[in-house]
N, C-alpha and C positions, 0 to 999 in steps of 0.2 A: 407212832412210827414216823423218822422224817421223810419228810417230802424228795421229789426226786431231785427239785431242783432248787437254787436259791435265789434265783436270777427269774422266775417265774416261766412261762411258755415258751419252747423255742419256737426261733424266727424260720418260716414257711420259704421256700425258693419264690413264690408268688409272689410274697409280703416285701424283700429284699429287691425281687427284680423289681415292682412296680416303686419302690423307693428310688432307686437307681435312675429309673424312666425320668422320675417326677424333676428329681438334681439333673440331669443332664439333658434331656430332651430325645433320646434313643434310648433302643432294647439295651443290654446287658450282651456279650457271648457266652456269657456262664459264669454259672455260681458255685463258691467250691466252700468246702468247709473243713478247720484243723481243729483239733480239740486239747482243751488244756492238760494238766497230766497232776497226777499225786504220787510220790515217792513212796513205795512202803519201804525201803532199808537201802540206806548209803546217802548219806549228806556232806556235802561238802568234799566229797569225794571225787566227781568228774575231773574237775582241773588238777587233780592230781594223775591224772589216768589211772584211776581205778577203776572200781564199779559199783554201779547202779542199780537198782532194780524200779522203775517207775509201771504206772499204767495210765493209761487216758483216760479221763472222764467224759460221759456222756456232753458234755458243756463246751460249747464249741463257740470259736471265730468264724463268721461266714462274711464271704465278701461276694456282690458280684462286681464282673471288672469286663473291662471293652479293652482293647490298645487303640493307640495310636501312633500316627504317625509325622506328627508337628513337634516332637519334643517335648510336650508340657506333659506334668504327672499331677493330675488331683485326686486328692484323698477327701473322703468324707466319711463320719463316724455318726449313726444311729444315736452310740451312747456319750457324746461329748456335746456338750452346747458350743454353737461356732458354726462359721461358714467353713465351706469346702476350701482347703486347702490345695495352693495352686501352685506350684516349682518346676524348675526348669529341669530336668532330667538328664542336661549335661554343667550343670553348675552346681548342683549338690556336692556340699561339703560334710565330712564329718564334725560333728561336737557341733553343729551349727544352731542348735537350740531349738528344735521344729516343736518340743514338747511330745505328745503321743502320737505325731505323724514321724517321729524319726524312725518309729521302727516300721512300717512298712516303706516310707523313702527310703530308709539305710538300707533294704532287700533289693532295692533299683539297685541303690548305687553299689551295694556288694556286684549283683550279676554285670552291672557295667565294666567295674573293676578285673574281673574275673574274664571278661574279655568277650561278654555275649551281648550282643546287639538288642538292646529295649531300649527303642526312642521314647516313651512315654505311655499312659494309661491313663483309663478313668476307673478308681474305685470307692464301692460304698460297702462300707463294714460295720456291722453291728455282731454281738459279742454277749453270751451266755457265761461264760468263764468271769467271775469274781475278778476284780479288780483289788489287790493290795491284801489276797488271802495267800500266799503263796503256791499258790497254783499255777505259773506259769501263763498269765495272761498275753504276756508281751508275746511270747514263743509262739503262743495261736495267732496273733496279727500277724508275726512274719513269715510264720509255715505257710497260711493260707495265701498271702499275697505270693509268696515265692514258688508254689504251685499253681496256681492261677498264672501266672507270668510264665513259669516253664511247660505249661499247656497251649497256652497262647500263641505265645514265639516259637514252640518247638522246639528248645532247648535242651540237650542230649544229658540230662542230667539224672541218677538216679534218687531215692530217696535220701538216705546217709547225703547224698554228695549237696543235694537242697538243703537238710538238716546242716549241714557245714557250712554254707554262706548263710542261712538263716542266724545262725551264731556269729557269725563273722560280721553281721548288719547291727548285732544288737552290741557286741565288742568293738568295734571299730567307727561305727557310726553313730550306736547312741550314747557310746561309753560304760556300758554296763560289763565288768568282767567275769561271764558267766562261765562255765561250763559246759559241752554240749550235752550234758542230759536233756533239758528242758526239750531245745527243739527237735532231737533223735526223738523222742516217745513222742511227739507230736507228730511229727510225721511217721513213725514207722512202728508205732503200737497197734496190735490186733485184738477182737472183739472176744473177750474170756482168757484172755492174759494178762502177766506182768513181763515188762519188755527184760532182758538181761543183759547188761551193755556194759562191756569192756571199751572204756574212756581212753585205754590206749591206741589200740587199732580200729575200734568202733566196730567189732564185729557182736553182731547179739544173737539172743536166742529168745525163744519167746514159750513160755514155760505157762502151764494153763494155771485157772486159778479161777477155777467155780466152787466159790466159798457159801451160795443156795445149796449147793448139794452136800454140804458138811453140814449143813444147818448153822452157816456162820455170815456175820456180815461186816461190812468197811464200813466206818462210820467217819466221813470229816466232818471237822468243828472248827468251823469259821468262828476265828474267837471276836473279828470285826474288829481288831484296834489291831494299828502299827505304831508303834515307836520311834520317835526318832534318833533314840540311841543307834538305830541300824544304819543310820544312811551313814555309807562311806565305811562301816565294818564287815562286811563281807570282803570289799578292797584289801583291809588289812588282813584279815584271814587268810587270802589268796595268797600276801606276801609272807607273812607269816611261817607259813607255808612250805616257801621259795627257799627263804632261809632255814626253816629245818634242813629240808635236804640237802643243803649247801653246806653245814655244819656235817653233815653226816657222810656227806660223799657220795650221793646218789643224785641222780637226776629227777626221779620226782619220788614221792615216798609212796608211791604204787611199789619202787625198788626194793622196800624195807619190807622184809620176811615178819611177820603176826610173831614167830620163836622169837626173834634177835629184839623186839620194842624195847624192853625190861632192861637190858646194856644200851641200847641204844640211847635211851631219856637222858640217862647220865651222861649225856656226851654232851645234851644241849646247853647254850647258855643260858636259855631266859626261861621260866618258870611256862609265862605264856606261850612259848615256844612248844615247849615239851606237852602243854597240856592238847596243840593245835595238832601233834604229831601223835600223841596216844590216840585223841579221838579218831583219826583219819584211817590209821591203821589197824584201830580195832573195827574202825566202821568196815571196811573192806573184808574183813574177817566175817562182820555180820552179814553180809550180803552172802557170801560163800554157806555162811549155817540154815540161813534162809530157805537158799537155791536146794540146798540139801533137805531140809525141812518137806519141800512142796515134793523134791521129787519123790520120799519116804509115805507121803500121803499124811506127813504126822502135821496138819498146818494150825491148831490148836497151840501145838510150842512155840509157834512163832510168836506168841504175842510175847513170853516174856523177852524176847528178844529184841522187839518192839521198846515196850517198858527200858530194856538196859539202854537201849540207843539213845531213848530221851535224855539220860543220866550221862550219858556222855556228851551227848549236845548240849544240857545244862552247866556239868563240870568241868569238861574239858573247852569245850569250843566256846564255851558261854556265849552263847545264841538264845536262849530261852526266854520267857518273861513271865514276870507275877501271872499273867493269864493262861500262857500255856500250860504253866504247873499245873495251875489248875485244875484245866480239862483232863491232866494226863490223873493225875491224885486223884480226883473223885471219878473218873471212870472204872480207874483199879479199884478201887474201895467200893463202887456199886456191881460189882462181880464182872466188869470186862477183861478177856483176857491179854488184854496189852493195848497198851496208847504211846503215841511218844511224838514232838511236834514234826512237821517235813515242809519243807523248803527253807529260805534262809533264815528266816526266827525273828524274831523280836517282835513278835507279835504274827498275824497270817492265823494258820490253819494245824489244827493236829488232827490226827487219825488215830480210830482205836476199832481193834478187834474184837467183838464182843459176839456169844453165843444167841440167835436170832430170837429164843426165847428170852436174853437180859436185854434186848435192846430195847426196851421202853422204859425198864428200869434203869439204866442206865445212863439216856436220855433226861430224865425229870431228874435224875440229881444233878445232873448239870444244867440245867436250868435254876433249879433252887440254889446251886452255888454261886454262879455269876448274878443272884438277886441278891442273895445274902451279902456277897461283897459289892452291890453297887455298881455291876458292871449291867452294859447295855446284853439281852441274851444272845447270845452266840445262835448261828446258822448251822443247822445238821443237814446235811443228805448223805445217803448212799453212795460212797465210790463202786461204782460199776464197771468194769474193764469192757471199754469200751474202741470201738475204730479210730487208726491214724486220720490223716489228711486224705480226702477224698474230693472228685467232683461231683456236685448236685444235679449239676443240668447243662 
């Protein structure tokens, strides 16, 4: 059976505060913690304003954090070797090259921007959430700092509306063009759900999904390599993207009705084009089957739905990698009923559905497959629907 976590024990409010002590020389005012997230159906989907269906995993960002009031913002990271990072809280620039502190700076400088008064802080964060599995690591560093910060200050701002400059920090300031799924289910996923989030207005629903009581479970599989084919193709995806629906006359291809794709392909120019716009719009269809799936009580169909996703992330979006096929191929073939990779690809994380009785079998073929091809073994645990952003203490 896998373990629950990958990242081994979580970090204590104790552990973090007396961290904080030790960097800084004072208490903490509190410790808050965001937790990363795993997509079961819709990729690539947000920046189109469609939908999403993500849940949080038990594997969190914690930070504790003081303000202040001299202007200066240091960050310090538990899991990064390096001194504390020290900036001026009204010289913060975007693209400025901070490395892993842009995205809790870029959460300053979003609320700065936005017109809310933070002279500065002290924070220390360490981080349960995988790094470079597509899990949304970066989204737990800025959720947590940007509720920490809107606790602090007092800052009148709701969840959605933190999820919205959390995005805006990681867009704007660290240059990442994301979507706001990632930081929405970070901050605003609840404990035995999948969030449901419509990317155009951002209104959700949070839809249960206790897969113990079916006798079913969530399996991610940290395949542990990223390629660098990816860096800077999600970019082109996005444009990609732009351009379908420029070709077609719509403002984003959330516009474009699942009946009309089939006349619609033929309209594009480019091959790539067309394949960016099938996937997209049948992704948003999958989300709707899904939603319908869970509410039917029938959640065993989801996996081949699961399974088709993959095949269109692989064919159409070509996001995929020799690895992930993998996981998805010998999970189906060791009786799971559906796998298919989630978040941006090319390596990261896939998820698979499998009956609570196939999951050890399951599990060992995938192991003996990434032996047999030479690869390093991949990281299983349990996605568990777990709590948004919260405070510790």
């Amino acid at each position: 059976m896998p373990g629950p976590s990958p990242r081994g024990r979580s970090t204590t409010v104790s552990e973090v505060s007396a961290a904080f002590r030790e960097l800084y020389g004072y208490e903490p005012e509190g410790v808050w913690a965001a937790p990363g997230r795993v997509n079961l159906i819709g990729e690539y989907t947000d920046f189109n304003e469609g939908f999403v269906m993500p849940l949080a995993l038990p594997h969190t960002a914690v930070a504790a954090v003081a303000r202040r009031t001299d202007g200066v913002l240091r960050i310090h990271s538990a899991d990064v070797e390096g001194p504390v990072v020290e900036l001026r809280a009204d010289e913060l620039e975007p693209l400025s090259g901070a490395g892993w502190a842009a995205y809790p700076a870029g959460v300053v400088w979003a609320l700065r921007e936005a017109g809310y008064a933070v002279p500065g802080a002290d924070l220390h964060l360490t981080s349960t959430v995988p790094t470079g599995a597509g899990l949304s690591s970066s989204a737990a560093l800025e959720v947590v700092t940007a509720l920490a910060l809107r606790d602090l200050y007092e800052l009148p701002l709701s969840m959605p509306e933190l999820a919205a400059l959390a995005q805006r920090a990681e867009n704007a300031f660290a240059g990442v063009p994301c979507g706001i799924m990632d930081q929405t289910a970070s901050a605003c996923c609840t404990e035995g759900h999948v969030l449901h989030l419509d990317a155009r207005d951002v209104t959700t629903r949070h839809i249960p999904f206790d897969l113990p009581a079916q006798g079913l479970r969530l399996l991610v599989v940290d395949t542990r390599v990223k390629h660098a084919l990816g860096d800077g193709a999600y970019a082109r995806r996005r444009a990609g993207c732009e351009q379908g629906a420029r070709e077609l006359g719509v403002r984003t291809l959330r516009e474009l009705p699942y009946a009309r794709l089939p006349d619609a392909l033929g309209e594009l120019s480019s091959e790539a084009v067309r394949g960016y716009v099938r996937h997209v719009v049948s992704d948003n269809e999958r989300v709707a089957r899904v939603a319908g799936l869970l509410a039917a009580g029938d959640v065993r169909a989801v996996g081949a739905v699961l399974t088709e996703g993959h095949g269109s992330l692989r064919d159409d979006l070509r996001v995929s990698c020799a690895e992930l096929d993998l996981v998805v191929d010998t999970a189906v073939a060791a009786g799971a009923l559906g796998a298919r990779m989630t978040g941006g690809g090319f390596g990261g994380s896939a998820i698979v559905l499998a009956e609570e009785a196939a999951l050890d079998a399951v599990s060992k073929a995938l192991a003996v497959a990434f032996e047999r091809a030479s690869l390093t073994a991949p990281r299983l645990f349990e996605a568990v629907p777990s709590r948004g952003a919260h405070r510790l203490s």
